[in-house]
C-alpha positions in Angstrom: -9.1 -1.8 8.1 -11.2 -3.0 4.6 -10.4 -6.5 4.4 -8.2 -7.3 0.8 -8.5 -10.8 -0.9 -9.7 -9.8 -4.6 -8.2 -6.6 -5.6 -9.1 -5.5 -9.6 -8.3 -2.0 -10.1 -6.1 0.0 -12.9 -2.9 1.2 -12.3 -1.4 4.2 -11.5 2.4 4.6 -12.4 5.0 6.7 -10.3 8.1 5.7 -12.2 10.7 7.7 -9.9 13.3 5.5 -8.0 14.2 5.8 -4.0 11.3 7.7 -3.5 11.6 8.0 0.3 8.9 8.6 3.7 9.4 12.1 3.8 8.0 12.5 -0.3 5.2 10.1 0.3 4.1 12.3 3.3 6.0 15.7 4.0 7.1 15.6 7.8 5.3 18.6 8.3 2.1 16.8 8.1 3.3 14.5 11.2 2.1 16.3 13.9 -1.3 14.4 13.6 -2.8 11.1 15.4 -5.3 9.9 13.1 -5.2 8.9 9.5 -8.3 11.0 8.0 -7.7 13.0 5.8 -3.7 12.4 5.0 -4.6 11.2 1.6 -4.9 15.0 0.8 -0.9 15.2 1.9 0.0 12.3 -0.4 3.1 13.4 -2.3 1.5 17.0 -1.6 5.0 18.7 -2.6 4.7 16.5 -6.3 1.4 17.3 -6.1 0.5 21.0 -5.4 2.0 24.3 -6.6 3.7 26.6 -5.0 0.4 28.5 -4.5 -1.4 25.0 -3.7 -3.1 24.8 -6.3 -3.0 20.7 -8.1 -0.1 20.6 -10.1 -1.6 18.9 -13.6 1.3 17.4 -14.5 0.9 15.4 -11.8 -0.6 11.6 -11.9 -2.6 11.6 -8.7 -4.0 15.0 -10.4 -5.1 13.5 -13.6 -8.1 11.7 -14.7 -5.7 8.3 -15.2 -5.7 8.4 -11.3 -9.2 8.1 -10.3 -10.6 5.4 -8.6 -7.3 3.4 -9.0 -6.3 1.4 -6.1 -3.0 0.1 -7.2 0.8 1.9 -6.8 3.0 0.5 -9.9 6.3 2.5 -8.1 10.0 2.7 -8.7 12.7 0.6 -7.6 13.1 0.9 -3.9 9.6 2.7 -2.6 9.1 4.0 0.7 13.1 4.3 1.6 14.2 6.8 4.3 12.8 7.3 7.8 10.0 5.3 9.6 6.8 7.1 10.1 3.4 5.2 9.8 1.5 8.1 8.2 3.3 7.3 5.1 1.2 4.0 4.3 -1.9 5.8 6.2 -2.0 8.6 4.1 -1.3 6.2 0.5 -4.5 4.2 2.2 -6.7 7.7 2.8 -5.6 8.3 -0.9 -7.2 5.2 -1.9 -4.6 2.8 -2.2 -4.5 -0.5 -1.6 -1.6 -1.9 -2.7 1.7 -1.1 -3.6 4.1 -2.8 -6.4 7.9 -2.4 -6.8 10.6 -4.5 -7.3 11.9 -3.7 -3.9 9.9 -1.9 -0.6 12.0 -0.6 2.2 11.8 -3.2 5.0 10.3 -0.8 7.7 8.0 0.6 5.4 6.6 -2.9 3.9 6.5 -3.6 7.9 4.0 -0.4 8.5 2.3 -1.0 5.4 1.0 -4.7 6.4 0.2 -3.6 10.1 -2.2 -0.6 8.0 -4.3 -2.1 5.4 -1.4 -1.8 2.4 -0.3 -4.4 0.6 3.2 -4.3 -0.5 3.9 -6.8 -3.6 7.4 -7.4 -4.6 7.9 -8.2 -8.5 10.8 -9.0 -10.8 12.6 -6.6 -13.1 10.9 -8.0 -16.1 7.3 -7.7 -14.7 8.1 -4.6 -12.9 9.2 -3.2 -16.2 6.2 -4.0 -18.0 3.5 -2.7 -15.1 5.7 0.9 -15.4 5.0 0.4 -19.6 1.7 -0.5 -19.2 -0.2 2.8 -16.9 -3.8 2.0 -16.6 -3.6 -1.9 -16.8 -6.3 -3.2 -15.0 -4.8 -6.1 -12.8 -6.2 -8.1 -10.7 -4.5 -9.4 -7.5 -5.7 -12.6 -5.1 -4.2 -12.6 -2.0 -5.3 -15.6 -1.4 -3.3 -17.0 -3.8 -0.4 -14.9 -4.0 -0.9 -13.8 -7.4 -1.0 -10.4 -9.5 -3.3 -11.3 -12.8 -2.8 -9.4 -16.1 -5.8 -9.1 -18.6 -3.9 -11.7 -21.1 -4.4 -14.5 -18.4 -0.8 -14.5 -16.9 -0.2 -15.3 -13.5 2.6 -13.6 -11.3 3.7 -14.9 -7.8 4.3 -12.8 -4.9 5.5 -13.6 -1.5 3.6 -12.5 1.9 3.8 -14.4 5.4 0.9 -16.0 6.4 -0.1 -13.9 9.6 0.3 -10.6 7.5 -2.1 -12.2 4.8 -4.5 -13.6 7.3 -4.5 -10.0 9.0 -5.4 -8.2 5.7 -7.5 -10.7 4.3 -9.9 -10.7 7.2 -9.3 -6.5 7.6 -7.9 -6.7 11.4 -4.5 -5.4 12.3 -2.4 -7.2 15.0 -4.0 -6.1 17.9 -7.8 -7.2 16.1 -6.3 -10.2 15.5 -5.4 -10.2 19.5 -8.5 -9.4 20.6 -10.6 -12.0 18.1 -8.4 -14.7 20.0 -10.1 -13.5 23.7 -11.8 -16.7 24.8 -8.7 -18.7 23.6 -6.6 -16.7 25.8 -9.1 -16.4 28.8 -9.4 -20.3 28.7 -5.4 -20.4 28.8 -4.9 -18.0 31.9 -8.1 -19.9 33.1 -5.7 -23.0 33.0 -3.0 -21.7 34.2 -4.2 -20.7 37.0 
């Protein structure tokens, strides 16, 4: 996992509501182990024609979308079933965080174990981010806030192992392993 701590990037705005697992990645597209290459599968039925080729009216097919590493979604992102390649294939995309005003429980879960940062905002800001496509924000995880070009600070909420695991890029079992001599020296003593 890239570590996070200072994220600038521009938005990218996918203003739809409820928009569930199974549209982030198509569950034909589960039958894989690894995450390279999944980012081509990103919302691939939004995102492709029927005869596959990119659908232009698409945002994640238009120049707006390049090089942007931040999700401004609708209420209620990543709903449905729990599958992992969802996040993975948003993080093969590009993405490295995700903002809504809510993010299904099991999917913010799976996001923070995979390098995604899920932010939480009010209506208010949430409404402005979906007026404002292209904003360049800037977010510090290591002090829990989204910055907007005018100078305004936002909070956001994140528990302190998740933010410890993405700001130094390990997932739970990294963070496991970095702590070997601490937990050889306690089965030492134990012993």
């Amino acid at each position: 996992m890239n570590p996070i701590n200072h994220l600038r990037s521009r938005t990218v705005v996918l203003p739809q509501r409820n928009i569930d697992t199974d549209q982030i990645i198509p569950a034909r597209f589960l039958k894989v182990t690894g995450k390279e290459g999944l980012g081509q599968k990103l919302f691939c039925d939004w995102r492709y024609l029927q005869d596959g080729k990119p659908n232009p009216e698409f945002i994640l097919n238009q120049p707006a979308a390049a090089d942007a590493h931040i999700l401004v979604a609708g209420d209620n992102f990543g709903c449905g079933s729990s599958r992992e390649h969802a996040p993975w294939a948003l993080v093969d995309f590009g993405f490295q965080a995700v903002i809504s005003t809510s993010i299904a429980d099991i999917f913010r879960s799976n996001a923070l174990k995979n390098g995604l940062l899920p932010v939480v905002v009010g209506p208010e800001i949430h409404t402005e981010l979906l007026a404002a496509p292209g904003i360049v924000l800037e977010i510090r995880l290591d002090e829990q806030v989204l910055m907007f070009p005018s100078g305004k600070r936002v909070s956001f909420e994140i528990d302190k192992f998740s933010r410890h695991c993405l700001m130094n890029g390990v997932d739970e079992m990294g963070f496991l392993l970095g702590r070997e001599s601490q937990i050889s020296a306690f089965e030492a003593r134990r012993a």
